[in-house]
C-alpha positions as CSV (number, residue, x, y, z in Angstrom):
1,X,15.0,-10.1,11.7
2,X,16.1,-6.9,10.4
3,X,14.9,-3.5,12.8
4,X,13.7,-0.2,12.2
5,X,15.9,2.5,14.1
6,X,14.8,3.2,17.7
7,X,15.6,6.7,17.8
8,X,13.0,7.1,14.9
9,X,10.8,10.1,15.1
10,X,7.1,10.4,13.3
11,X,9.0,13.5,11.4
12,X,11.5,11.5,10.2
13,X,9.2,8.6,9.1
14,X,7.5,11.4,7.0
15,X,10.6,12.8,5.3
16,X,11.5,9.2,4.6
17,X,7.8,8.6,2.5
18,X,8.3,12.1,1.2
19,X,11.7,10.9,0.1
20,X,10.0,8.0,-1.6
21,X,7.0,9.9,-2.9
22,X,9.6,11.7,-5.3
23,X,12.0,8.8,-5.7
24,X,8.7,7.1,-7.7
25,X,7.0,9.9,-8.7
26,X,10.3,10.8,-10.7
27,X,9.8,7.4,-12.7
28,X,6.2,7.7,-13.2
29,X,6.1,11.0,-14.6
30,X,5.8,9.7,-18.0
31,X,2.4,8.6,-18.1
32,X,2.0,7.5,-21.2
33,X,4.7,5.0,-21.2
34,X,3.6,4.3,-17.3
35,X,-0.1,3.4,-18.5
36,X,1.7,1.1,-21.9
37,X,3.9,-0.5,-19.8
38,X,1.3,-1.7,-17.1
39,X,-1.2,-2.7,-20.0
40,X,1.9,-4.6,-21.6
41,X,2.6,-6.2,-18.3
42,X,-1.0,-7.4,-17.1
43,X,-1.9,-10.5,-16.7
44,X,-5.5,-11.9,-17.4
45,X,-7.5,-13.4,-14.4
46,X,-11.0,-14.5,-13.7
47,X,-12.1,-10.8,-12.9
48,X,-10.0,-8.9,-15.9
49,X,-6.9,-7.6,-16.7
50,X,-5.3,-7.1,-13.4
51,X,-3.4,-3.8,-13.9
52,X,-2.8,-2.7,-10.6
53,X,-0.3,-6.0,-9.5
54,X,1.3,-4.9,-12.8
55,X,1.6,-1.5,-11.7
56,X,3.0,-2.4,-8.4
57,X,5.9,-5.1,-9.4
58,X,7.0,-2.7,-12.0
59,X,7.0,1.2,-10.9
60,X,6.2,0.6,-7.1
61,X,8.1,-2.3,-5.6
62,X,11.3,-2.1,-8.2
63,X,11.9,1.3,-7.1
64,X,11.1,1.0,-3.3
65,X,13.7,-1.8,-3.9
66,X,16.1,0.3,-5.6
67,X,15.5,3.0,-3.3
68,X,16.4,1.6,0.2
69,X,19.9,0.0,-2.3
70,X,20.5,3.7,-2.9
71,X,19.6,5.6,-0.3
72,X,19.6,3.5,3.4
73,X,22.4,1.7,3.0
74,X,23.8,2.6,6.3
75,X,20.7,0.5,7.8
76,X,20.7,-2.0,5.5
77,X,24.2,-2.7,6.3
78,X,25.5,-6.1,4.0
79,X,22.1,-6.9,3.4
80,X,19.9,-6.9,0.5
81,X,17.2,-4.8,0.3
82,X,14.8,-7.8,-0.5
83,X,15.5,-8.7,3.2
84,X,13.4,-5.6,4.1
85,X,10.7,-5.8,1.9
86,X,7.5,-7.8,2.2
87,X,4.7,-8.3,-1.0
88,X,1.8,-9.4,-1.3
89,X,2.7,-10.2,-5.1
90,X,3.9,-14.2,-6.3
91,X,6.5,-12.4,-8.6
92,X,8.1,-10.3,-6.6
93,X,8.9,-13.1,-3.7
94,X,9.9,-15.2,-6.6
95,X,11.3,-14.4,-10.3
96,X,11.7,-10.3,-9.6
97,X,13.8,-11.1,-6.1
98,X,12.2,-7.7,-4.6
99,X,10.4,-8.9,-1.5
100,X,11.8,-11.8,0.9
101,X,8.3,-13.2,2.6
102,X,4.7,-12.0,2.4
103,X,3.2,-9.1,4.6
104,X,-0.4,-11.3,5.0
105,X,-1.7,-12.5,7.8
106,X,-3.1,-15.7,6.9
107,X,-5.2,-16.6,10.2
108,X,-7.1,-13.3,9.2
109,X,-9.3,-10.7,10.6
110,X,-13.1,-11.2,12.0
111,X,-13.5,-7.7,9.7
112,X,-13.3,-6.7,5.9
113,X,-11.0,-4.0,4.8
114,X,-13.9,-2.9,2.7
115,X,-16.3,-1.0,3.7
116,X,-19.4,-2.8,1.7
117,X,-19.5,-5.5,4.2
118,X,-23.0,-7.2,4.8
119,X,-23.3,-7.9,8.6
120,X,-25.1,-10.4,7.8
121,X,-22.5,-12.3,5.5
122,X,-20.3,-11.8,7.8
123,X,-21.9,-13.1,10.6
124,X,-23.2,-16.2,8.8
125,X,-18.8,-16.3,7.9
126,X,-18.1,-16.4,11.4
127,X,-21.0,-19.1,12.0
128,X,-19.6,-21.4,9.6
129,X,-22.7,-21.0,7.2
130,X,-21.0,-18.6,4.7
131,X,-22.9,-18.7,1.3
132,X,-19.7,-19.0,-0.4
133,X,-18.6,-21.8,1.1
134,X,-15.2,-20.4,2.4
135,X,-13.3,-22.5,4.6
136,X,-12.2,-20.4,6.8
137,X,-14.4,-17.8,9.5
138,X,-12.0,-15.3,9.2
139,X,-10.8,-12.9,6.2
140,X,-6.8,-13.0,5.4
141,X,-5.5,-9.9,5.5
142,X,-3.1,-9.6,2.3
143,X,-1.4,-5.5,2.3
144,X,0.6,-4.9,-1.2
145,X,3.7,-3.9,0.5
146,X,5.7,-3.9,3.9
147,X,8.5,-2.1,4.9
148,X,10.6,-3.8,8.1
149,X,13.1,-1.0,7.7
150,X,14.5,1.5,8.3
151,X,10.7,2.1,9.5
152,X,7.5,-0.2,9.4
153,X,5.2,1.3,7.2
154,X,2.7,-1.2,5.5
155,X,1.0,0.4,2.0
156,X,-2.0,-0.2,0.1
157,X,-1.6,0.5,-3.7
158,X,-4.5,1.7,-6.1
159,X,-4.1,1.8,-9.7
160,X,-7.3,3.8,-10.8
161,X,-8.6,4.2,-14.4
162,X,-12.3,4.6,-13.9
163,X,-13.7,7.5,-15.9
164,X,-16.3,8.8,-14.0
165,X,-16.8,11.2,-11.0
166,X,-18.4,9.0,-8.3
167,X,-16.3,5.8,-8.6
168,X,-13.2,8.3,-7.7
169,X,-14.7,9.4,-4.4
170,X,-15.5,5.6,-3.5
171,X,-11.9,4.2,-4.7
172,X,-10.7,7.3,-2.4
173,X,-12.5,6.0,0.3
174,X,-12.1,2.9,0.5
175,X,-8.3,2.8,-0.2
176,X,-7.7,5.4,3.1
177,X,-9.7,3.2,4.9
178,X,-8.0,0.0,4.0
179,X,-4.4,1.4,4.6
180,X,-6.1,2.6,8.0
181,X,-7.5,-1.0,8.5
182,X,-4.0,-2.6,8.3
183,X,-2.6,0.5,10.3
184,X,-4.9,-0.2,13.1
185,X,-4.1,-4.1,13.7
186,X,-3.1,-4.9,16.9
187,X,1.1,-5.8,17.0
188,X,1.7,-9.4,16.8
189,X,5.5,-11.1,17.5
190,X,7.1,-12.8,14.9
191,X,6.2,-16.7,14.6
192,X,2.6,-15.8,15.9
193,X,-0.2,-16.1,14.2
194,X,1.6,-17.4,11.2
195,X,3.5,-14.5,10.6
196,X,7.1,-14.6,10.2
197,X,8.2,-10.9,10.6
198,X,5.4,-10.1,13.0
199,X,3.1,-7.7,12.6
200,X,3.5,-3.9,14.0
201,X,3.0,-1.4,11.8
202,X,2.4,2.2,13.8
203,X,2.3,4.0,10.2
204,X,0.4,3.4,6.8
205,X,0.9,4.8,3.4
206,X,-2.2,5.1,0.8
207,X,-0.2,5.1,-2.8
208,X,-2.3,5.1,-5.6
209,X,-1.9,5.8,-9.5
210,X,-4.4,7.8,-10.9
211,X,-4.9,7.0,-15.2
212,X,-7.8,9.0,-15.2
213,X,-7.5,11.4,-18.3
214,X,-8.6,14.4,-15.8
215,X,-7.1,13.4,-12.4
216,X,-10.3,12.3,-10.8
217,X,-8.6,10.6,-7.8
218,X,-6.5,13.4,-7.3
219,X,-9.1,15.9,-7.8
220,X,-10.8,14.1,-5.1
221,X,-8.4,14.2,-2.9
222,X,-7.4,18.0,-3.6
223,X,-11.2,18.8,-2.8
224,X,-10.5,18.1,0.7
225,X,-8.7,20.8,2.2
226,X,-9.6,21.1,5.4
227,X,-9.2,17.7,6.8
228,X,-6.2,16.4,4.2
229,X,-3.4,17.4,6.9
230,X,-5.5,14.9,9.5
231,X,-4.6,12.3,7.8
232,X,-1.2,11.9,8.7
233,X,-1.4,14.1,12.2
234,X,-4.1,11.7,13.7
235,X,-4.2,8.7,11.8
236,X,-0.6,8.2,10.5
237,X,-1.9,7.7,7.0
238,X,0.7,9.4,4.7
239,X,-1.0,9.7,0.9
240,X,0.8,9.3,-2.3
241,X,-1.4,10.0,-5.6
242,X,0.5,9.8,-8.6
243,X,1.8,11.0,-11.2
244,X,2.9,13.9,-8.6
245,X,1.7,17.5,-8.7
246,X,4.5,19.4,-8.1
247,X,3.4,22.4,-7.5
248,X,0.4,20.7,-5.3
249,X,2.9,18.7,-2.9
250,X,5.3,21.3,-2.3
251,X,2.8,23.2,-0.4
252,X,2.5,21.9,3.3
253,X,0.1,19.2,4.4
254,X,-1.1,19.0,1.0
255,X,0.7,15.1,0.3
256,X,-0.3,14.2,3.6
């Protein structure tokens, strides 16, 4: 199983997802052919157009993939990059060739990742009397993307295109608190619990796209200056919201 680097340090983890931040952000600058490309690329399910797992195979896993080719080769060794990637996404573990297994934890969680969990449904979940039917009392736990090396960082990706003010501040929310979720899972070894790789992940990324015509999401996150550098120095939740502010980023704490 391939191994992050013991002599890591959480500075170095942080210059790596800065490295990263730009690699993408480079590619995603364009965000008019960003936003045509996804729309081009999205796939029609029950509940819509899915445009974020468009977003992700195309300008997030490709170029974490291309990345790690380019720029870690001295951990990667012969390997291929695939063999230290983990998706959530069918494509990418299949006809893309980016990721070689799935991050999720299929035995699941006795909690949501969301935070607009009813007690009550999820008691009657646990009970075996869940509403929906679901066959199983406890919630898989399905991250985007996983990173075995050179560090373990396991990310939750956002592709935001609501207009208004108030649905920024929730997808804000919510997706810090759903990279934290995954962050905060206790360490598993690999072969238990179903899980090939294992699961310890001491550091989380939020990375979200933000197609608003005025950077709602980003505004959001801008508007909290006194607790954005907390993020990172007591939760180990780096932030990524794209396209990048230059200008914004290069001042420091302000990414993380």
């Amino acid at each position: 199983m391939p191994e992050a680097p013991v002599n890591f340090t959480k500075e170095r983890i942080e210059t790596f997802l800065r490295d990263i931040q730009k690699y993408i952000g480079e590619r995603v600058a364009d965000s008019d052919r960003v936003e045509s490309t996804v729309k081009a690329l999205a796939k029609k399910t029950k509940g819509g157009t899915n445009l974020e797992a468009a977003f992700v195979d195309e300008f997030v896993l490709k170029n974490v993939k291309t990345y790690l080719a380019q720029h870690e080769s001295a951990v990667l060794g012969d390997k291929s990059p695939r063999s230290f990637i983990l998706a959530e996404s069918v494509p990418a573990k299949k006809e893309l060739a980016i990721a070689c297994w799935t991050p999720a934890k299929q035995t699941g969680h006795p909690f949501y990742k969301s935070l607009r969990t009813n007690p009550r449904d999820l008691y009657l979940r646990w009970s075996g009397k869940d509403r929906k039917a679901r066959k199983t009392p406890f919630v898989p736990v399905c991250p985007d993307l996983a990173l075995l090396a050179p560090y373990r960082v396991v990310f939750e990706c956002k592709y935001f295109n609501q207009r208004a003010t108030q649905p920024a501040v929730l997808q804000l929310v919510e997706g810090l608190y759903e990279a934290f979720f995954y962050r905060a899972l206790p360490t598993f070894e690999p072969g238990v619990a179903g899980l090939k790789y294992g699961w310890n992940y001491e550091y989380a990324c939020f990375l979200a796209y933000d197609a608003t015509p005025n950077r709602r999401l980003e505004q959001a996150w801008k508007e909290l200056k006194q607790v954005r550098g907390r993020f990172w120095a007591e939760s180990n939740i780096f932030v990524m919201i794209l396209p990048l502010d230059e200008s914004f980023v290069a001042q420091p704490g302000n990414n993380v």
